[in-house]
C-alpha positions in Angstrom: -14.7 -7.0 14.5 -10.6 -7.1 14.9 -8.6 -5.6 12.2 -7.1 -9.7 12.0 -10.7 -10.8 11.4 -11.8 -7.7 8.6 -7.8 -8.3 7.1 -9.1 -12.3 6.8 -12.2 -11.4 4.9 -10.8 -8.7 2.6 -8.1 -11.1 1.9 -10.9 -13.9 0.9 -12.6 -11.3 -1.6 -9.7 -10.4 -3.2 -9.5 -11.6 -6.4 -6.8 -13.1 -7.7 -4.7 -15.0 -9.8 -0.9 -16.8 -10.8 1.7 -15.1 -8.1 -1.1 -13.1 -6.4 -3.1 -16.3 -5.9 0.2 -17.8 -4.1 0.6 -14.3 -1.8 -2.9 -14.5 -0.8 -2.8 -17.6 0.3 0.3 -16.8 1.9 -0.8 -13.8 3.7 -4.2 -16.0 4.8 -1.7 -18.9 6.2 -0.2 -16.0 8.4 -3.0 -15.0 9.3 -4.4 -18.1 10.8 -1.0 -19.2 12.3 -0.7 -15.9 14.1 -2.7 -14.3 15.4 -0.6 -10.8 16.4 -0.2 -11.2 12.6 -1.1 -7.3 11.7 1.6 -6.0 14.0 4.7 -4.7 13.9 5.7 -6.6 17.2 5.0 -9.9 15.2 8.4 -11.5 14.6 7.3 -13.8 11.9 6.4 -10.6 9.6 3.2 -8.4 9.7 1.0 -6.8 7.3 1.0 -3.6 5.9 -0.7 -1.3 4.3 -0.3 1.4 1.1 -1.6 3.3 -1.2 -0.5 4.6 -4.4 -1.6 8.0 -4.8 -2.9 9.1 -8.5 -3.8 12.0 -10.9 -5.1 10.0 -13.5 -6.5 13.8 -14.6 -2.7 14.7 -15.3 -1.5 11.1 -15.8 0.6 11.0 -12.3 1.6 9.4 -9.3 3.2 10.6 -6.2 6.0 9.0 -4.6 8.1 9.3 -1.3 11.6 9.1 -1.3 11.4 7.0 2.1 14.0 7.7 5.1 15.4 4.4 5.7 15.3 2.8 2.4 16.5 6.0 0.2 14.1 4.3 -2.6 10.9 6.0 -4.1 7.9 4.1 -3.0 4.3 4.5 -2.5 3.1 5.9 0.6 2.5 3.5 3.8 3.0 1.6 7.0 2.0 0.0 9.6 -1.3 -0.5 11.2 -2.1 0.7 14.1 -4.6 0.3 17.1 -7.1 2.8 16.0 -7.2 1.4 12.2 -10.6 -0.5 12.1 -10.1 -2.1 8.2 -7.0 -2.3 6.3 -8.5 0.2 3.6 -8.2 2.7 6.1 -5.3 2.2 7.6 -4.0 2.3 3.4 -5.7 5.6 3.3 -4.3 7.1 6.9 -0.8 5.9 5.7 -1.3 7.4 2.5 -3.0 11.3 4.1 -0.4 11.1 6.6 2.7 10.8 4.1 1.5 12.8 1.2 0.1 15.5 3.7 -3.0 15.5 1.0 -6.5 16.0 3.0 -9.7 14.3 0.6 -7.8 11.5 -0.6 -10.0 9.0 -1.9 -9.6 4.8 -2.3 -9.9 3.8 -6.0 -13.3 1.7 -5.4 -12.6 -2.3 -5.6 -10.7 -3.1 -3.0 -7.0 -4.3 -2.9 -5.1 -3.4 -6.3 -2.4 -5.5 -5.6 -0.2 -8.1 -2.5 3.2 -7.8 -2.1 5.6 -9.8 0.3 9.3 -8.6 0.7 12.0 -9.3 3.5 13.0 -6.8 6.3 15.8 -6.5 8.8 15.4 -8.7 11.9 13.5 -9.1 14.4 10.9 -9.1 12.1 11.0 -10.8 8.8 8.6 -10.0 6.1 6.6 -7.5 5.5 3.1 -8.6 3.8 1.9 -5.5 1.9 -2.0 -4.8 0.8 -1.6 -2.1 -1.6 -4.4 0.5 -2.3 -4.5 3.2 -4.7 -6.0 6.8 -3.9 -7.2 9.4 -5.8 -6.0 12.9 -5.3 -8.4 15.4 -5.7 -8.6 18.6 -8.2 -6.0 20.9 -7.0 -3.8 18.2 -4.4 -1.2 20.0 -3.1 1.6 17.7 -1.3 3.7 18.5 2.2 6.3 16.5 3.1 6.1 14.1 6.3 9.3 13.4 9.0 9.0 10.0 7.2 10.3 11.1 3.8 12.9 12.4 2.6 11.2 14.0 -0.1 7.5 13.9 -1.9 7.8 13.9 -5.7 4.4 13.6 -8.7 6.1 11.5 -11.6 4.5 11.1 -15.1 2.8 7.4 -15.4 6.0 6.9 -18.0 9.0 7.8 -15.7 8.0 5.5 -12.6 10.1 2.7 -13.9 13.3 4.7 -14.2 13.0 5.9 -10.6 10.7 3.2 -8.6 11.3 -0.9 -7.9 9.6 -3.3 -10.1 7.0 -3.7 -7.1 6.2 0.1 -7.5 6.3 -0.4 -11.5 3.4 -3.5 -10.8 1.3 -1.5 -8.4 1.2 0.9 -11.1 0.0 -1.1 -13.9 -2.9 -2.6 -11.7 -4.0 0.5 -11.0 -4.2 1.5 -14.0 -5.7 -1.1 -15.5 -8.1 -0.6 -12.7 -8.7 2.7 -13.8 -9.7 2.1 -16.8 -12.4 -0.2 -16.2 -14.4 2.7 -14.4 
């Protein structure tokens, strides 16, 4: 199966309602108008992948000051080639930029969609955002990618982090608590 075809089916699982209902369908239309839709190369916008990485144990998150933008954010990216679902390629982004091995997917699937507008040639980014558990003991190591890697309590996100962060955030935690 293509990452396009397993992005398609997660996309129809994911549950949804109000604004996220409207993004899903969004990210679905993509998908069926364009078929290089999960690329970077695509000009109309791609999708993305993330993960918010959590210590629920210590009530945290960890965020990378990211290179281009200068704005704290959770970890992710691209896919690429070798990513066979867009969980994983959440979950590579998410090892790769917090340089913390064992990191696992909070079970359920997507937490949250999030569409916002790039610099040309390409247009949109259409971001499926994860959240990933860091085990006992995580110890971070700062990528090329980031600027710097920093764990913020649940409560000081919003004073440092976009509203998109502040939204992943209260999903996942919400998400959390139902286990």
């Amino acid at each position: 199966m293509s990452l396009h075809d397993e992005a398609v089916l997660v996309l129809k699982a994911y549950e949804s309602n109000g604004a996220q209902e409207e993004l899903r369908r969004t990210y679905l239309d993509h998908l069926s108008a364009h078929e290089d839709g999960m690329w970077k190369a695509c000009e109309a916008g791609h999708l993305t992948a993330s993960a918010l990485v959590v210590d629920p144990e210590r009530g945290r998150v960890l965020l990378t000051l990211h290179k281009k933008l200068g704005m704290w954010l959770q970890m992710g990216g691209h896919c690429e080639p070798g990513d066979a679902t867009v969980a994983g390629a959440a979950l590579r982004e998410a090892t790769e930029e917090s340089g913390i091995p064992g990191l696992t997917l909070l079970p359920g699937g997507p937490v949250r969609l999030d569409r916002h507008p790039i610099p040309a040639p390409c247009h949109w980014h259409l971001d499926v955002q994860y959240a990933a558990l860091a085990p006992a003991g995580a110890v971070e190591a700062i990528s090329e990618e980031s600027l710097d890697l920093r764990w913020f309590a649940y409560d000081e996100v919003a004073s440092v982090a976009d509203t998109s962060v502040v939204l992943l955030l209260e999903d996942t935690r919400a998400r959390l608590r139902q286990l």
